[in-house]
C-alpha positions, 0 to 999 in steps of 0.5 A: 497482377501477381496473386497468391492463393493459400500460400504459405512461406513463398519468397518472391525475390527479384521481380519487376512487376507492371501494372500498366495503370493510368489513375481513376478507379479500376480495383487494380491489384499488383501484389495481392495475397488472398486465403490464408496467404500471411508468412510470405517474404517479398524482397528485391523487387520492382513493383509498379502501378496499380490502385493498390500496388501491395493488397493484403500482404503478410510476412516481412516486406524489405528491400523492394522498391514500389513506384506510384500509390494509386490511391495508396501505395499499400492497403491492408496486411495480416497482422505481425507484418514487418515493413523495412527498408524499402522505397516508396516512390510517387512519380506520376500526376495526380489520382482521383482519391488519395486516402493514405500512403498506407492504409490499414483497416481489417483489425490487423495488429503487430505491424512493424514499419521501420527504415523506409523511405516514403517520397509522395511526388510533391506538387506533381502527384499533390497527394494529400493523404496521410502517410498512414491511415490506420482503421478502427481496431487496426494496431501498429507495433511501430512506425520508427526510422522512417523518411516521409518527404514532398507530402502535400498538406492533409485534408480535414478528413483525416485530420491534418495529420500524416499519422491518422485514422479514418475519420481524423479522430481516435479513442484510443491509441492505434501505434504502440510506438512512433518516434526517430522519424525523418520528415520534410514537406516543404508543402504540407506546412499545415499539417502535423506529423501525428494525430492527437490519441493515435499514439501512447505516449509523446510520438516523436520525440526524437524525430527530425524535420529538416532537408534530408539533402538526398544523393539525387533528385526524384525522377519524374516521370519514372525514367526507366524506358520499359523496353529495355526492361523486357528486352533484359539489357536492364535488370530488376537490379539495375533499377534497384540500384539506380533508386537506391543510390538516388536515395541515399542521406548524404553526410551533410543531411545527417540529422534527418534520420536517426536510429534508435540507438542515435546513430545518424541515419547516414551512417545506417544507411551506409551500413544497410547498403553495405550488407546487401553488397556482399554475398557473405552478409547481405540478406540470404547471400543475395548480392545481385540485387541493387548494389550502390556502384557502377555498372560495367560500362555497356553491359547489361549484368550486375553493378560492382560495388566500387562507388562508396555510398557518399560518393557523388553521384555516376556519370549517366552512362556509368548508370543507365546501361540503355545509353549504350545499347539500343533498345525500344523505349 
């Protein structure tokens, strides 16, 4: 577990960060802030495994990919918390007791959830939780821009809804703002994007439900061998780079996701992974964190930008730099 105490404007940045997790109970943590922990910035990492793989975290969240939820991928925030850009990613069986991908309930407000991809494993993990289970007196500013896909359909007690609360009934609303999300759950024909009440207004109206025709398919399990991880011939941002690409909209998925302003979403996610390929305009000038290309064929360094994002996908040895070198799996 990774934990900070008391901290204030920490930058966690590319790590990969294990839980060695096998489902049930076990009050695991991963990433866990405690205290007065609330204005860090976590960004290009690896987080893996655990029965909450993020736990009360603060700040702004981008860029990270966090693979199987536990019983939710994320549970709890402080408030004003800003969640972008990132994957999050089933790749493991069932757990014992879903309740939400993200699951919010000690009144924190202001959470801004914007451009992130959430896969829920499909008929292998059957998570029938909702994508965000958002507790009494817990306030969302936004849920826009995001891909929900491979949900199973919701339980009753959170209403059949994948924007839900505790209980599958509100008051009042809980989500300021919803609307130009992706959705496609082939299994989860039975429920609906949004609780009624949860959000003002009409939530969704620009939303879009349809084949997001991603560059890849999901990899279960999660292929990464962990011994070439510890033995430093693949990197945090090889792994990042491999997701990130499988990930990507290709242009005939278009219409799953729109921003804001109308764009096509795979125009945005050209553009997205184009500030992070350069020193010169990615986030902070960090440009060795999971860049879309190949990788130097047998090396273990840095991926170059050299594949376009619409590209079909590498040839594995392009991808995976264990398939020429030796390491334990």
């Amino acid at each position: 577990m990774t934990g900070l105490v008391d901290a204030s404007n920490a930058r966690i940045q590319g790590n990969y960060l294990l839980h060695d997790y096998h489902g049930g109970f076990s009050q695991g943590f991963n990433l866990w802030l405690q205290g007065t922990s609330g204005s860090e910035l976590a960004e290009h990492n690896v987080v893996i495994g655990g029965s909450w793989p993020i736990q009360s975290f603060g700040g702004e969240f981008r860029y990270n990919l966090v693979v199987d939820s536990g019983h939710n991928f994320w549970r709890s925030a402080a408030d004003d918390t800003r969640i972008h850009h990132n994957l999050f990613v089933h790749a493991t069986g069932t757990n014992t007791g879903y309740n939400g991908a993200i699951l919010v309930y000690g009144g924190e407000s202001g959470l801004d959830i914007f451009n992130n991809t959430f896969d829920a494993g499909g008929a292998v993990s059957d998570l029938d939780a909702p994508a965000f289970t958002i507790g009494a007196g817990s306030l969302f500013r936004s849920i826009r821009n995001n891909l929900f896909t491979a949900f199973s359909d919701v339980s009753a007690t959170y209403g059949k809804a994948f924007v839900s609360a505790d209980g599958g009934a509100v008051s009042a609303p809980r989500v300021t703002s919803a609307d130009y999300n992706g959705w496609y759950n082939p299994l989860a024909s039975s429920s609906a994007r949004y609780l009624p009440g949860i959000a003002q207004g009409t939530p969704g109206a620009h939303d879009v439900q349809a084949d997001p025709k991603l560059s890849g398919k999901p990899e279960i399990p999660f292929a990464v061998p962990q011994g070439c991880v510890w033995l430093g011939t693949y990197t945090t941002g090889h792994v990042l780079a491999r997701y990130r690409h499988l990930y990507l909209v290709r242009s005939s998925g278009r219409a799953i996701r729109r921003t804001a302003s109308g764009r096509s979403s795979a125009r945005s996610a050209r553009m997205d992974r184009a500030r992070i390929s350069s020193g010169a305009s990615c986030p902070d000038g960090e440009a060795r964190y999971g860049v879309p290309g190949r990788f130097r064929a047998g090396r273990g360094g840095a991926p170059s930008a050299t594949t376009p994002a619409d590209s079909p996908a590498p040839t594995r040895t392009r991808w995976w730099p264990w398939a020429r070198t030796t390491c334990s799996h």
